[in-house]
MIMI-460649 format. One line per 8 residues: number of its first residue (from 0); their letters; for each residue z, y, x of N, C-alpha, C. Coordinates in steps of 0.001 Angstrom, whole numbers, padded with zeros to 6 digits. Layout:
residues N
NUM) A) Z:Y:X:Z:Y:X:Z:Y:X  ...
This chain:
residues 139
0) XXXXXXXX) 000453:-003906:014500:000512:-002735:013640:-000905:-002439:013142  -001219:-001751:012058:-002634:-001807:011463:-002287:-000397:010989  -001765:000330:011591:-001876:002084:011490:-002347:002234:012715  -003693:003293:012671:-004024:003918:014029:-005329:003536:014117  -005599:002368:013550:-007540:001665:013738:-008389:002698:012810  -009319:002099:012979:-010431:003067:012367:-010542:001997:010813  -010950:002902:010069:-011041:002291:008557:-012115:000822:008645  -013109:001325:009117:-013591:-000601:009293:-012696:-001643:009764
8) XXXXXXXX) -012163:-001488:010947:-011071:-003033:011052:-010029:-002638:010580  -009759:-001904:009375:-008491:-001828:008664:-009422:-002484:007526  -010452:-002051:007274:-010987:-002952:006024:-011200:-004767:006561  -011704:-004905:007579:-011847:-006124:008435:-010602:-006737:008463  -009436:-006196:009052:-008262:-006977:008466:-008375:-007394:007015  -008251:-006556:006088:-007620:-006984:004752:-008813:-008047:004193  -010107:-008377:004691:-010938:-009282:004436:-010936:-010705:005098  -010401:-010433:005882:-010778:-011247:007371:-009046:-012583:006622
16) XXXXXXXX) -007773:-011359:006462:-006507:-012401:005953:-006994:-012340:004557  -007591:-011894:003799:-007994:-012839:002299:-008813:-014159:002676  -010077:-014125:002990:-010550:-015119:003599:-010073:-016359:003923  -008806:-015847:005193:-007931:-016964:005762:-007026:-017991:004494  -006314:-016824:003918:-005965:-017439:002848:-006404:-018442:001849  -007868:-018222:001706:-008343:-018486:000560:-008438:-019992:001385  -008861:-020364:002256:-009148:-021465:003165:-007943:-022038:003477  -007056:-021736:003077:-005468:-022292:003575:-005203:-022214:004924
24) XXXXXXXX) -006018:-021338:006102:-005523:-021087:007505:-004273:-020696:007776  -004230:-020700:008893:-002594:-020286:009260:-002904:-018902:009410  -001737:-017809:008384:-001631:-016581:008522:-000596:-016263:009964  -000841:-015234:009994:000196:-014330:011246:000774:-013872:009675  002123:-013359:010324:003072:-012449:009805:001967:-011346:008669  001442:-010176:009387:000800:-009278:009139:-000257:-009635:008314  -001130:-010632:008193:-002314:-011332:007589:-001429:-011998:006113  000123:-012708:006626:000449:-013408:005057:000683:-011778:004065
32) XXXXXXXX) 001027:-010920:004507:001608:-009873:004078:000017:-009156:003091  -000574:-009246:004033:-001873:-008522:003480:-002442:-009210:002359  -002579:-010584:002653:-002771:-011825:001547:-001963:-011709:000187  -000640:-011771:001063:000115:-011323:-000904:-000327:-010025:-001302  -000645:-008991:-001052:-000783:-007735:-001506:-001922:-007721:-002616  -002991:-008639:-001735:-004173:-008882:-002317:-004282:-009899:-003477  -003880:-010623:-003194:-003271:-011641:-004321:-002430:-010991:-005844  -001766:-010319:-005548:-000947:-008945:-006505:-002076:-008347:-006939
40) XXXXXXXX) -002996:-008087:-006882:-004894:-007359:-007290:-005745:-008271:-007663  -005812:-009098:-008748:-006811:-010148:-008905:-008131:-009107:-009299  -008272:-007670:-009330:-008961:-006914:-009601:-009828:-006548:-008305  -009092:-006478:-007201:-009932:-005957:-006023:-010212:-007363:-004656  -009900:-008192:-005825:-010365:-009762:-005034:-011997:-010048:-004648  -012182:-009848:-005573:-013898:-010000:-005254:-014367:-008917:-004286  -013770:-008412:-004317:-014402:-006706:-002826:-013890:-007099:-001862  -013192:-008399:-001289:-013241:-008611:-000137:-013817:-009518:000437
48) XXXXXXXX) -014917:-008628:000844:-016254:-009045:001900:-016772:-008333:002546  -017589:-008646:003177:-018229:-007448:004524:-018986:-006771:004094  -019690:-006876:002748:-020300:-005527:002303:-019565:-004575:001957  -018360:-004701:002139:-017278:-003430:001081:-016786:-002686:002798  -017312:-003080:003615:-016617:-002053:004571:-016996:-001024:004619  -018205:-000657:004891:-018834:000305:004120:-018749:001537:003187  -018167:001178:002047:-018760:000923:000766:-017449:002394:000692  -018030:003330:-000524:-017044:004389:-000474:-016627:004811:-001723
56) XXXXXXXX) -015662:004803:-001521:-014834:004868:-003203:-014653:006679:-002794  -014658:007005:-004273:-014415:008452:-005010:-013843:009057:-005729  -012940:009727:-005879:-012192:009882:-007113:-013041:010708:-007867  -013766:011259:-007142:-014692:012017:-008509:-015558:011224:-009135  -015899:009985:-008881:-016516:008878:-009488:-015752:007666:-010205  -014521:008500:-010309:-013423:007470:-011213:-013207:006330:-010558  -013241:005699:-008792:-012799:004926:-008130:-011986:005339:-007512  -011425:004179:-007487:-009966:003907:-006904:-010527:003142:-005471
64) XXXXXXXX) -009993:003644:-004610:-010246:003148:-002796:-009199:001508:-003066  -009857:000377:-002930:-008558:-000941:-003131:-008162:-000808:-001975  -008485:-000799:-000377:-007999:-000612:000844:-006870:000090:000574  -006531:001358:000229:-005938:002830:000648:-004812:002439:-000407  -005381:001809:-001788:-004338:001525:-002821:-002953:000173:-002079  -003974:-000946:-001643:-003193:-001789:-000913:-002137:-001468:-000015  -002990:-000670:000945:-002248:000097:002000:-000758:000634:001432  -000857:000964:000453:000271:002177:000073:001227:001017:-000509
72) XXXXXXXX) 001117:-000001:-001254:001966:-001105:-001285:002287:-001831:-000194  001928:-001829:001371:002498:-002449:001998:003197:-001500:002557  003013:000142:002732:003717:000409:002991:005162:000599:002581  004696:000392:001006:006182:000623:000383:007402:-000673:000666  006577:-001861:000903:006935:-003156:001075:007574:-003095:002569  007062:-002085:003437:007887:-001951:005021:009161:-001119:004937  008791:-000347:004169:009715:001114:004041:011124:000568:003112  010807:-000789:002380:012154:-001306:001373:012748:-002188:002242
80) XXXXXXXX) 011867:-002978:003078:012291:-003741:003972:013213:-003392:004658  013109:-001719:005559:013531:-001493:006547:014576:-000382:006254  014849:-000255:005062:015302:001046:004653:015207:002117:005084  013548:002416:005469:013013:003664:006256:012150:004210:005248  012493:005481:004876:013838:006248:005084:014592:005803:004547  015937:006437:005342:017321:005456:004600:018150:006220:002727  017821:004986:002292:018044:005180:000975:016813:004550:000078  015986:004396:000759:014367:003881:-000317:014903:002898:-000391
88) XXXXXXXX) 015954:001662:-000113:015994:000321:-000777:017128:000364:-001897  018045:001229:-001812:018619:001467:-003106:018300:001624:-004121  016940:003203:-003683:016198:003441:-005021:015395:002812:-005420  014727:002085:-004603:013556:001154:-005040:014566:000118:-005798  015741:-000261:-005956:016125:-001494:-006144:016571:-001259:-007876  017342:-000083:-007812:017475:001114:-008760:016351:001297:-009887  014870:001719:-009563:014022:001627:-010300:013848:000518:-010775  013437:-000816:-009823:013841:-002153:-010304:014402:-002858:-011509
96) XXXXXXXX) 015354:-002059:-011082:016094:-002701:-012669:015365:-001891:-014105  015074:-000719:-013716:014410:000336:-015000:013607:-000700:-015167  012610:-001211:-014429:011021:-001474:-015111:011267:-003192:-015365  011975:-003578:-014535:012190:-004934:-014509:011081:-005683:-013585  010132:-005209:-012617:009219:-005759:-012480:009070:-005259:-011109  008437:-005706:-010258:008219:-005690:-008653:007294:-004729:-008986  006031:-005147:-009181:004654:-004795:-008771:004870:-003192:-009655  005762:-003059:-010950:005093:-001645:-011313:006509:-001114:-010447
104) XXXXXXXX) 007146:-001138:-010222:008102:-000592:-009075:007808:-000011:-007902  006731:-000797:-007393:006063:-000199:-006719:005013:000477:-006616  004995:000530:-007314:003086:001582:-008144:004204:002225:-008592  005249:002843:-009104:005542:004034:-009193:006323:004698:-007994  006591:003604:-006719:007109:004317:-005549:005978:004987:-004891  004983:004319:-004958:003642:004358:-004337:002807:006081:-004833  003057:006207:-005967:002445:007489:-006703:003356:008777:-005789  005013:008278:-005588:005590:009191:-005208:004907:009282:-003642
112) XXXXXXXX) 004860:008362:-002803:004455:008382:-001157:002858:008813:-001399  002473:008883:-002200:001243:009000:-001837:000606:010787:-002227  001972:011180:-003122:001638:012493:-002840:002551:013269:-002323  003822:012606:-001559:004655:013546:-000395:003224:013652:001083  002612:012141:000798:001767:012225:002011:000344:013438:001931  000199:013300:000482:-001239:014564:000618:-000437:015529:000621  001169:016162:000264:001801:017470:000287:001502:017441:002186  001995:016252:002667:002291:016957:003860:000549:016738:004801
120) XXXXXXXX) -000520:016540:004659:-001846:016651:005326:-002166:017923:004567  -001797:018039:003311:-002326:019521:003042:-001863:021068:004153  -000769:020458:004057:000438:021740:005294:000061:021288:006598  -000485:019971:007070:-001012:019506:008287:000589:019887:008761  001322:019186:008081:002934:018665:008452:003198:017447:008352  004267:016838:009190:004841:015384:008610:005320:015420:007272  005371:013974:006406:005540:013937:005205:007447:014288:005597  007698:015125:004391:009002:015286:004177:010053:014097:003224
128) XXXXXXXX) 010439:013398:003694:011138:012284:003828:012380:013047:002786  012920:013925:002576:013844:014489:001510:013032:014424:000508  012248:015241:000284:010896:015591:-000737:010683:014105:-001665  010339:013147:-000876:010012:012211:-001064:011052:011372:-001805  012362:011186:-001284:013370:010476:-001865:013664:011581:-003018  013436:012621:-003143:014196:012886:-004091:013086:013108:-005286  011926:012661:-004889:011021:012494:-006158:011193:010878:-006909  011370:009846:-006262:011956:008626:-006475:013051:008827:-007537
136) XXX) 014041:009773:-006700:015865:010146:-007514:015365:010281:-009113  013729:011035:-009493:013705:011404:-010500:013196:010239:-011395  012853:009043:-010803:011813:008207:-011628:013117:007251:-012435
């Protein structure tokens, strides 16, 4: 699982399985997963290296965090998998057909999880899992 580490070996993972990849090593499960994500970003390819662990993205500086962005596509990629919560693989499958396309399917599931998740750290509550599906219902 790669929820719970501290942001350096969460950045250290996602460098460490690009790397592997790029070398044709044998991925784990979790490392091929991270690899395709990254691979899906030919934009935030070059930032994976050990100077970017560091390194701090801003939205008031018009950056985009690639870690935190990634992150939120694999999570969407667990959550369709597992139909957790139950109903995200319908709708995700649902939007699907709207856009025709994986990757913006999920950049628009991703916009929705990513602000049920700041609704619910703002309330310093769990994310509301209704809230959430039924912002999807609207896309």
């Amino acid at each position: 699982m790669i929820f719970g580490q501290d942001k350096n070996e969460l950045r250290q993972m996602y460098i460490d399985a690009w790397r592997k990849s790029q070398l044709g090593d044998l991925l784990s499960p979790l490392e091929a997963q991270i690899a395709g994500v990254i691979e899906d970003h030919p934009e935030y390819q070059a930032m994976m290296s050990e100077d970017m662990i560091d390194a701090s993205f801003t939205p008031e500086g018009g950056q985009t965090n690639p870690f935190l962005h990634m992150g939120l596509h694999l999570a969407v990629r667990e959550q369709v998998a597992t139909d957790r919560p139950p109903g995200i693989a319908a709708l995700f499958n649902a939007i699907l057909v709207k856009t025709g396309d994986s990757h913006a399917t999920e950049h628009k599931v991703l916009e929705c999880l990513a602000e049920t998740l700041w609704e619910a750290q703002s309330k310093n509550a769990m994310p509301d899992e209704q809230a959430y599906l039924e912002r999807l219902k609207r896309l």
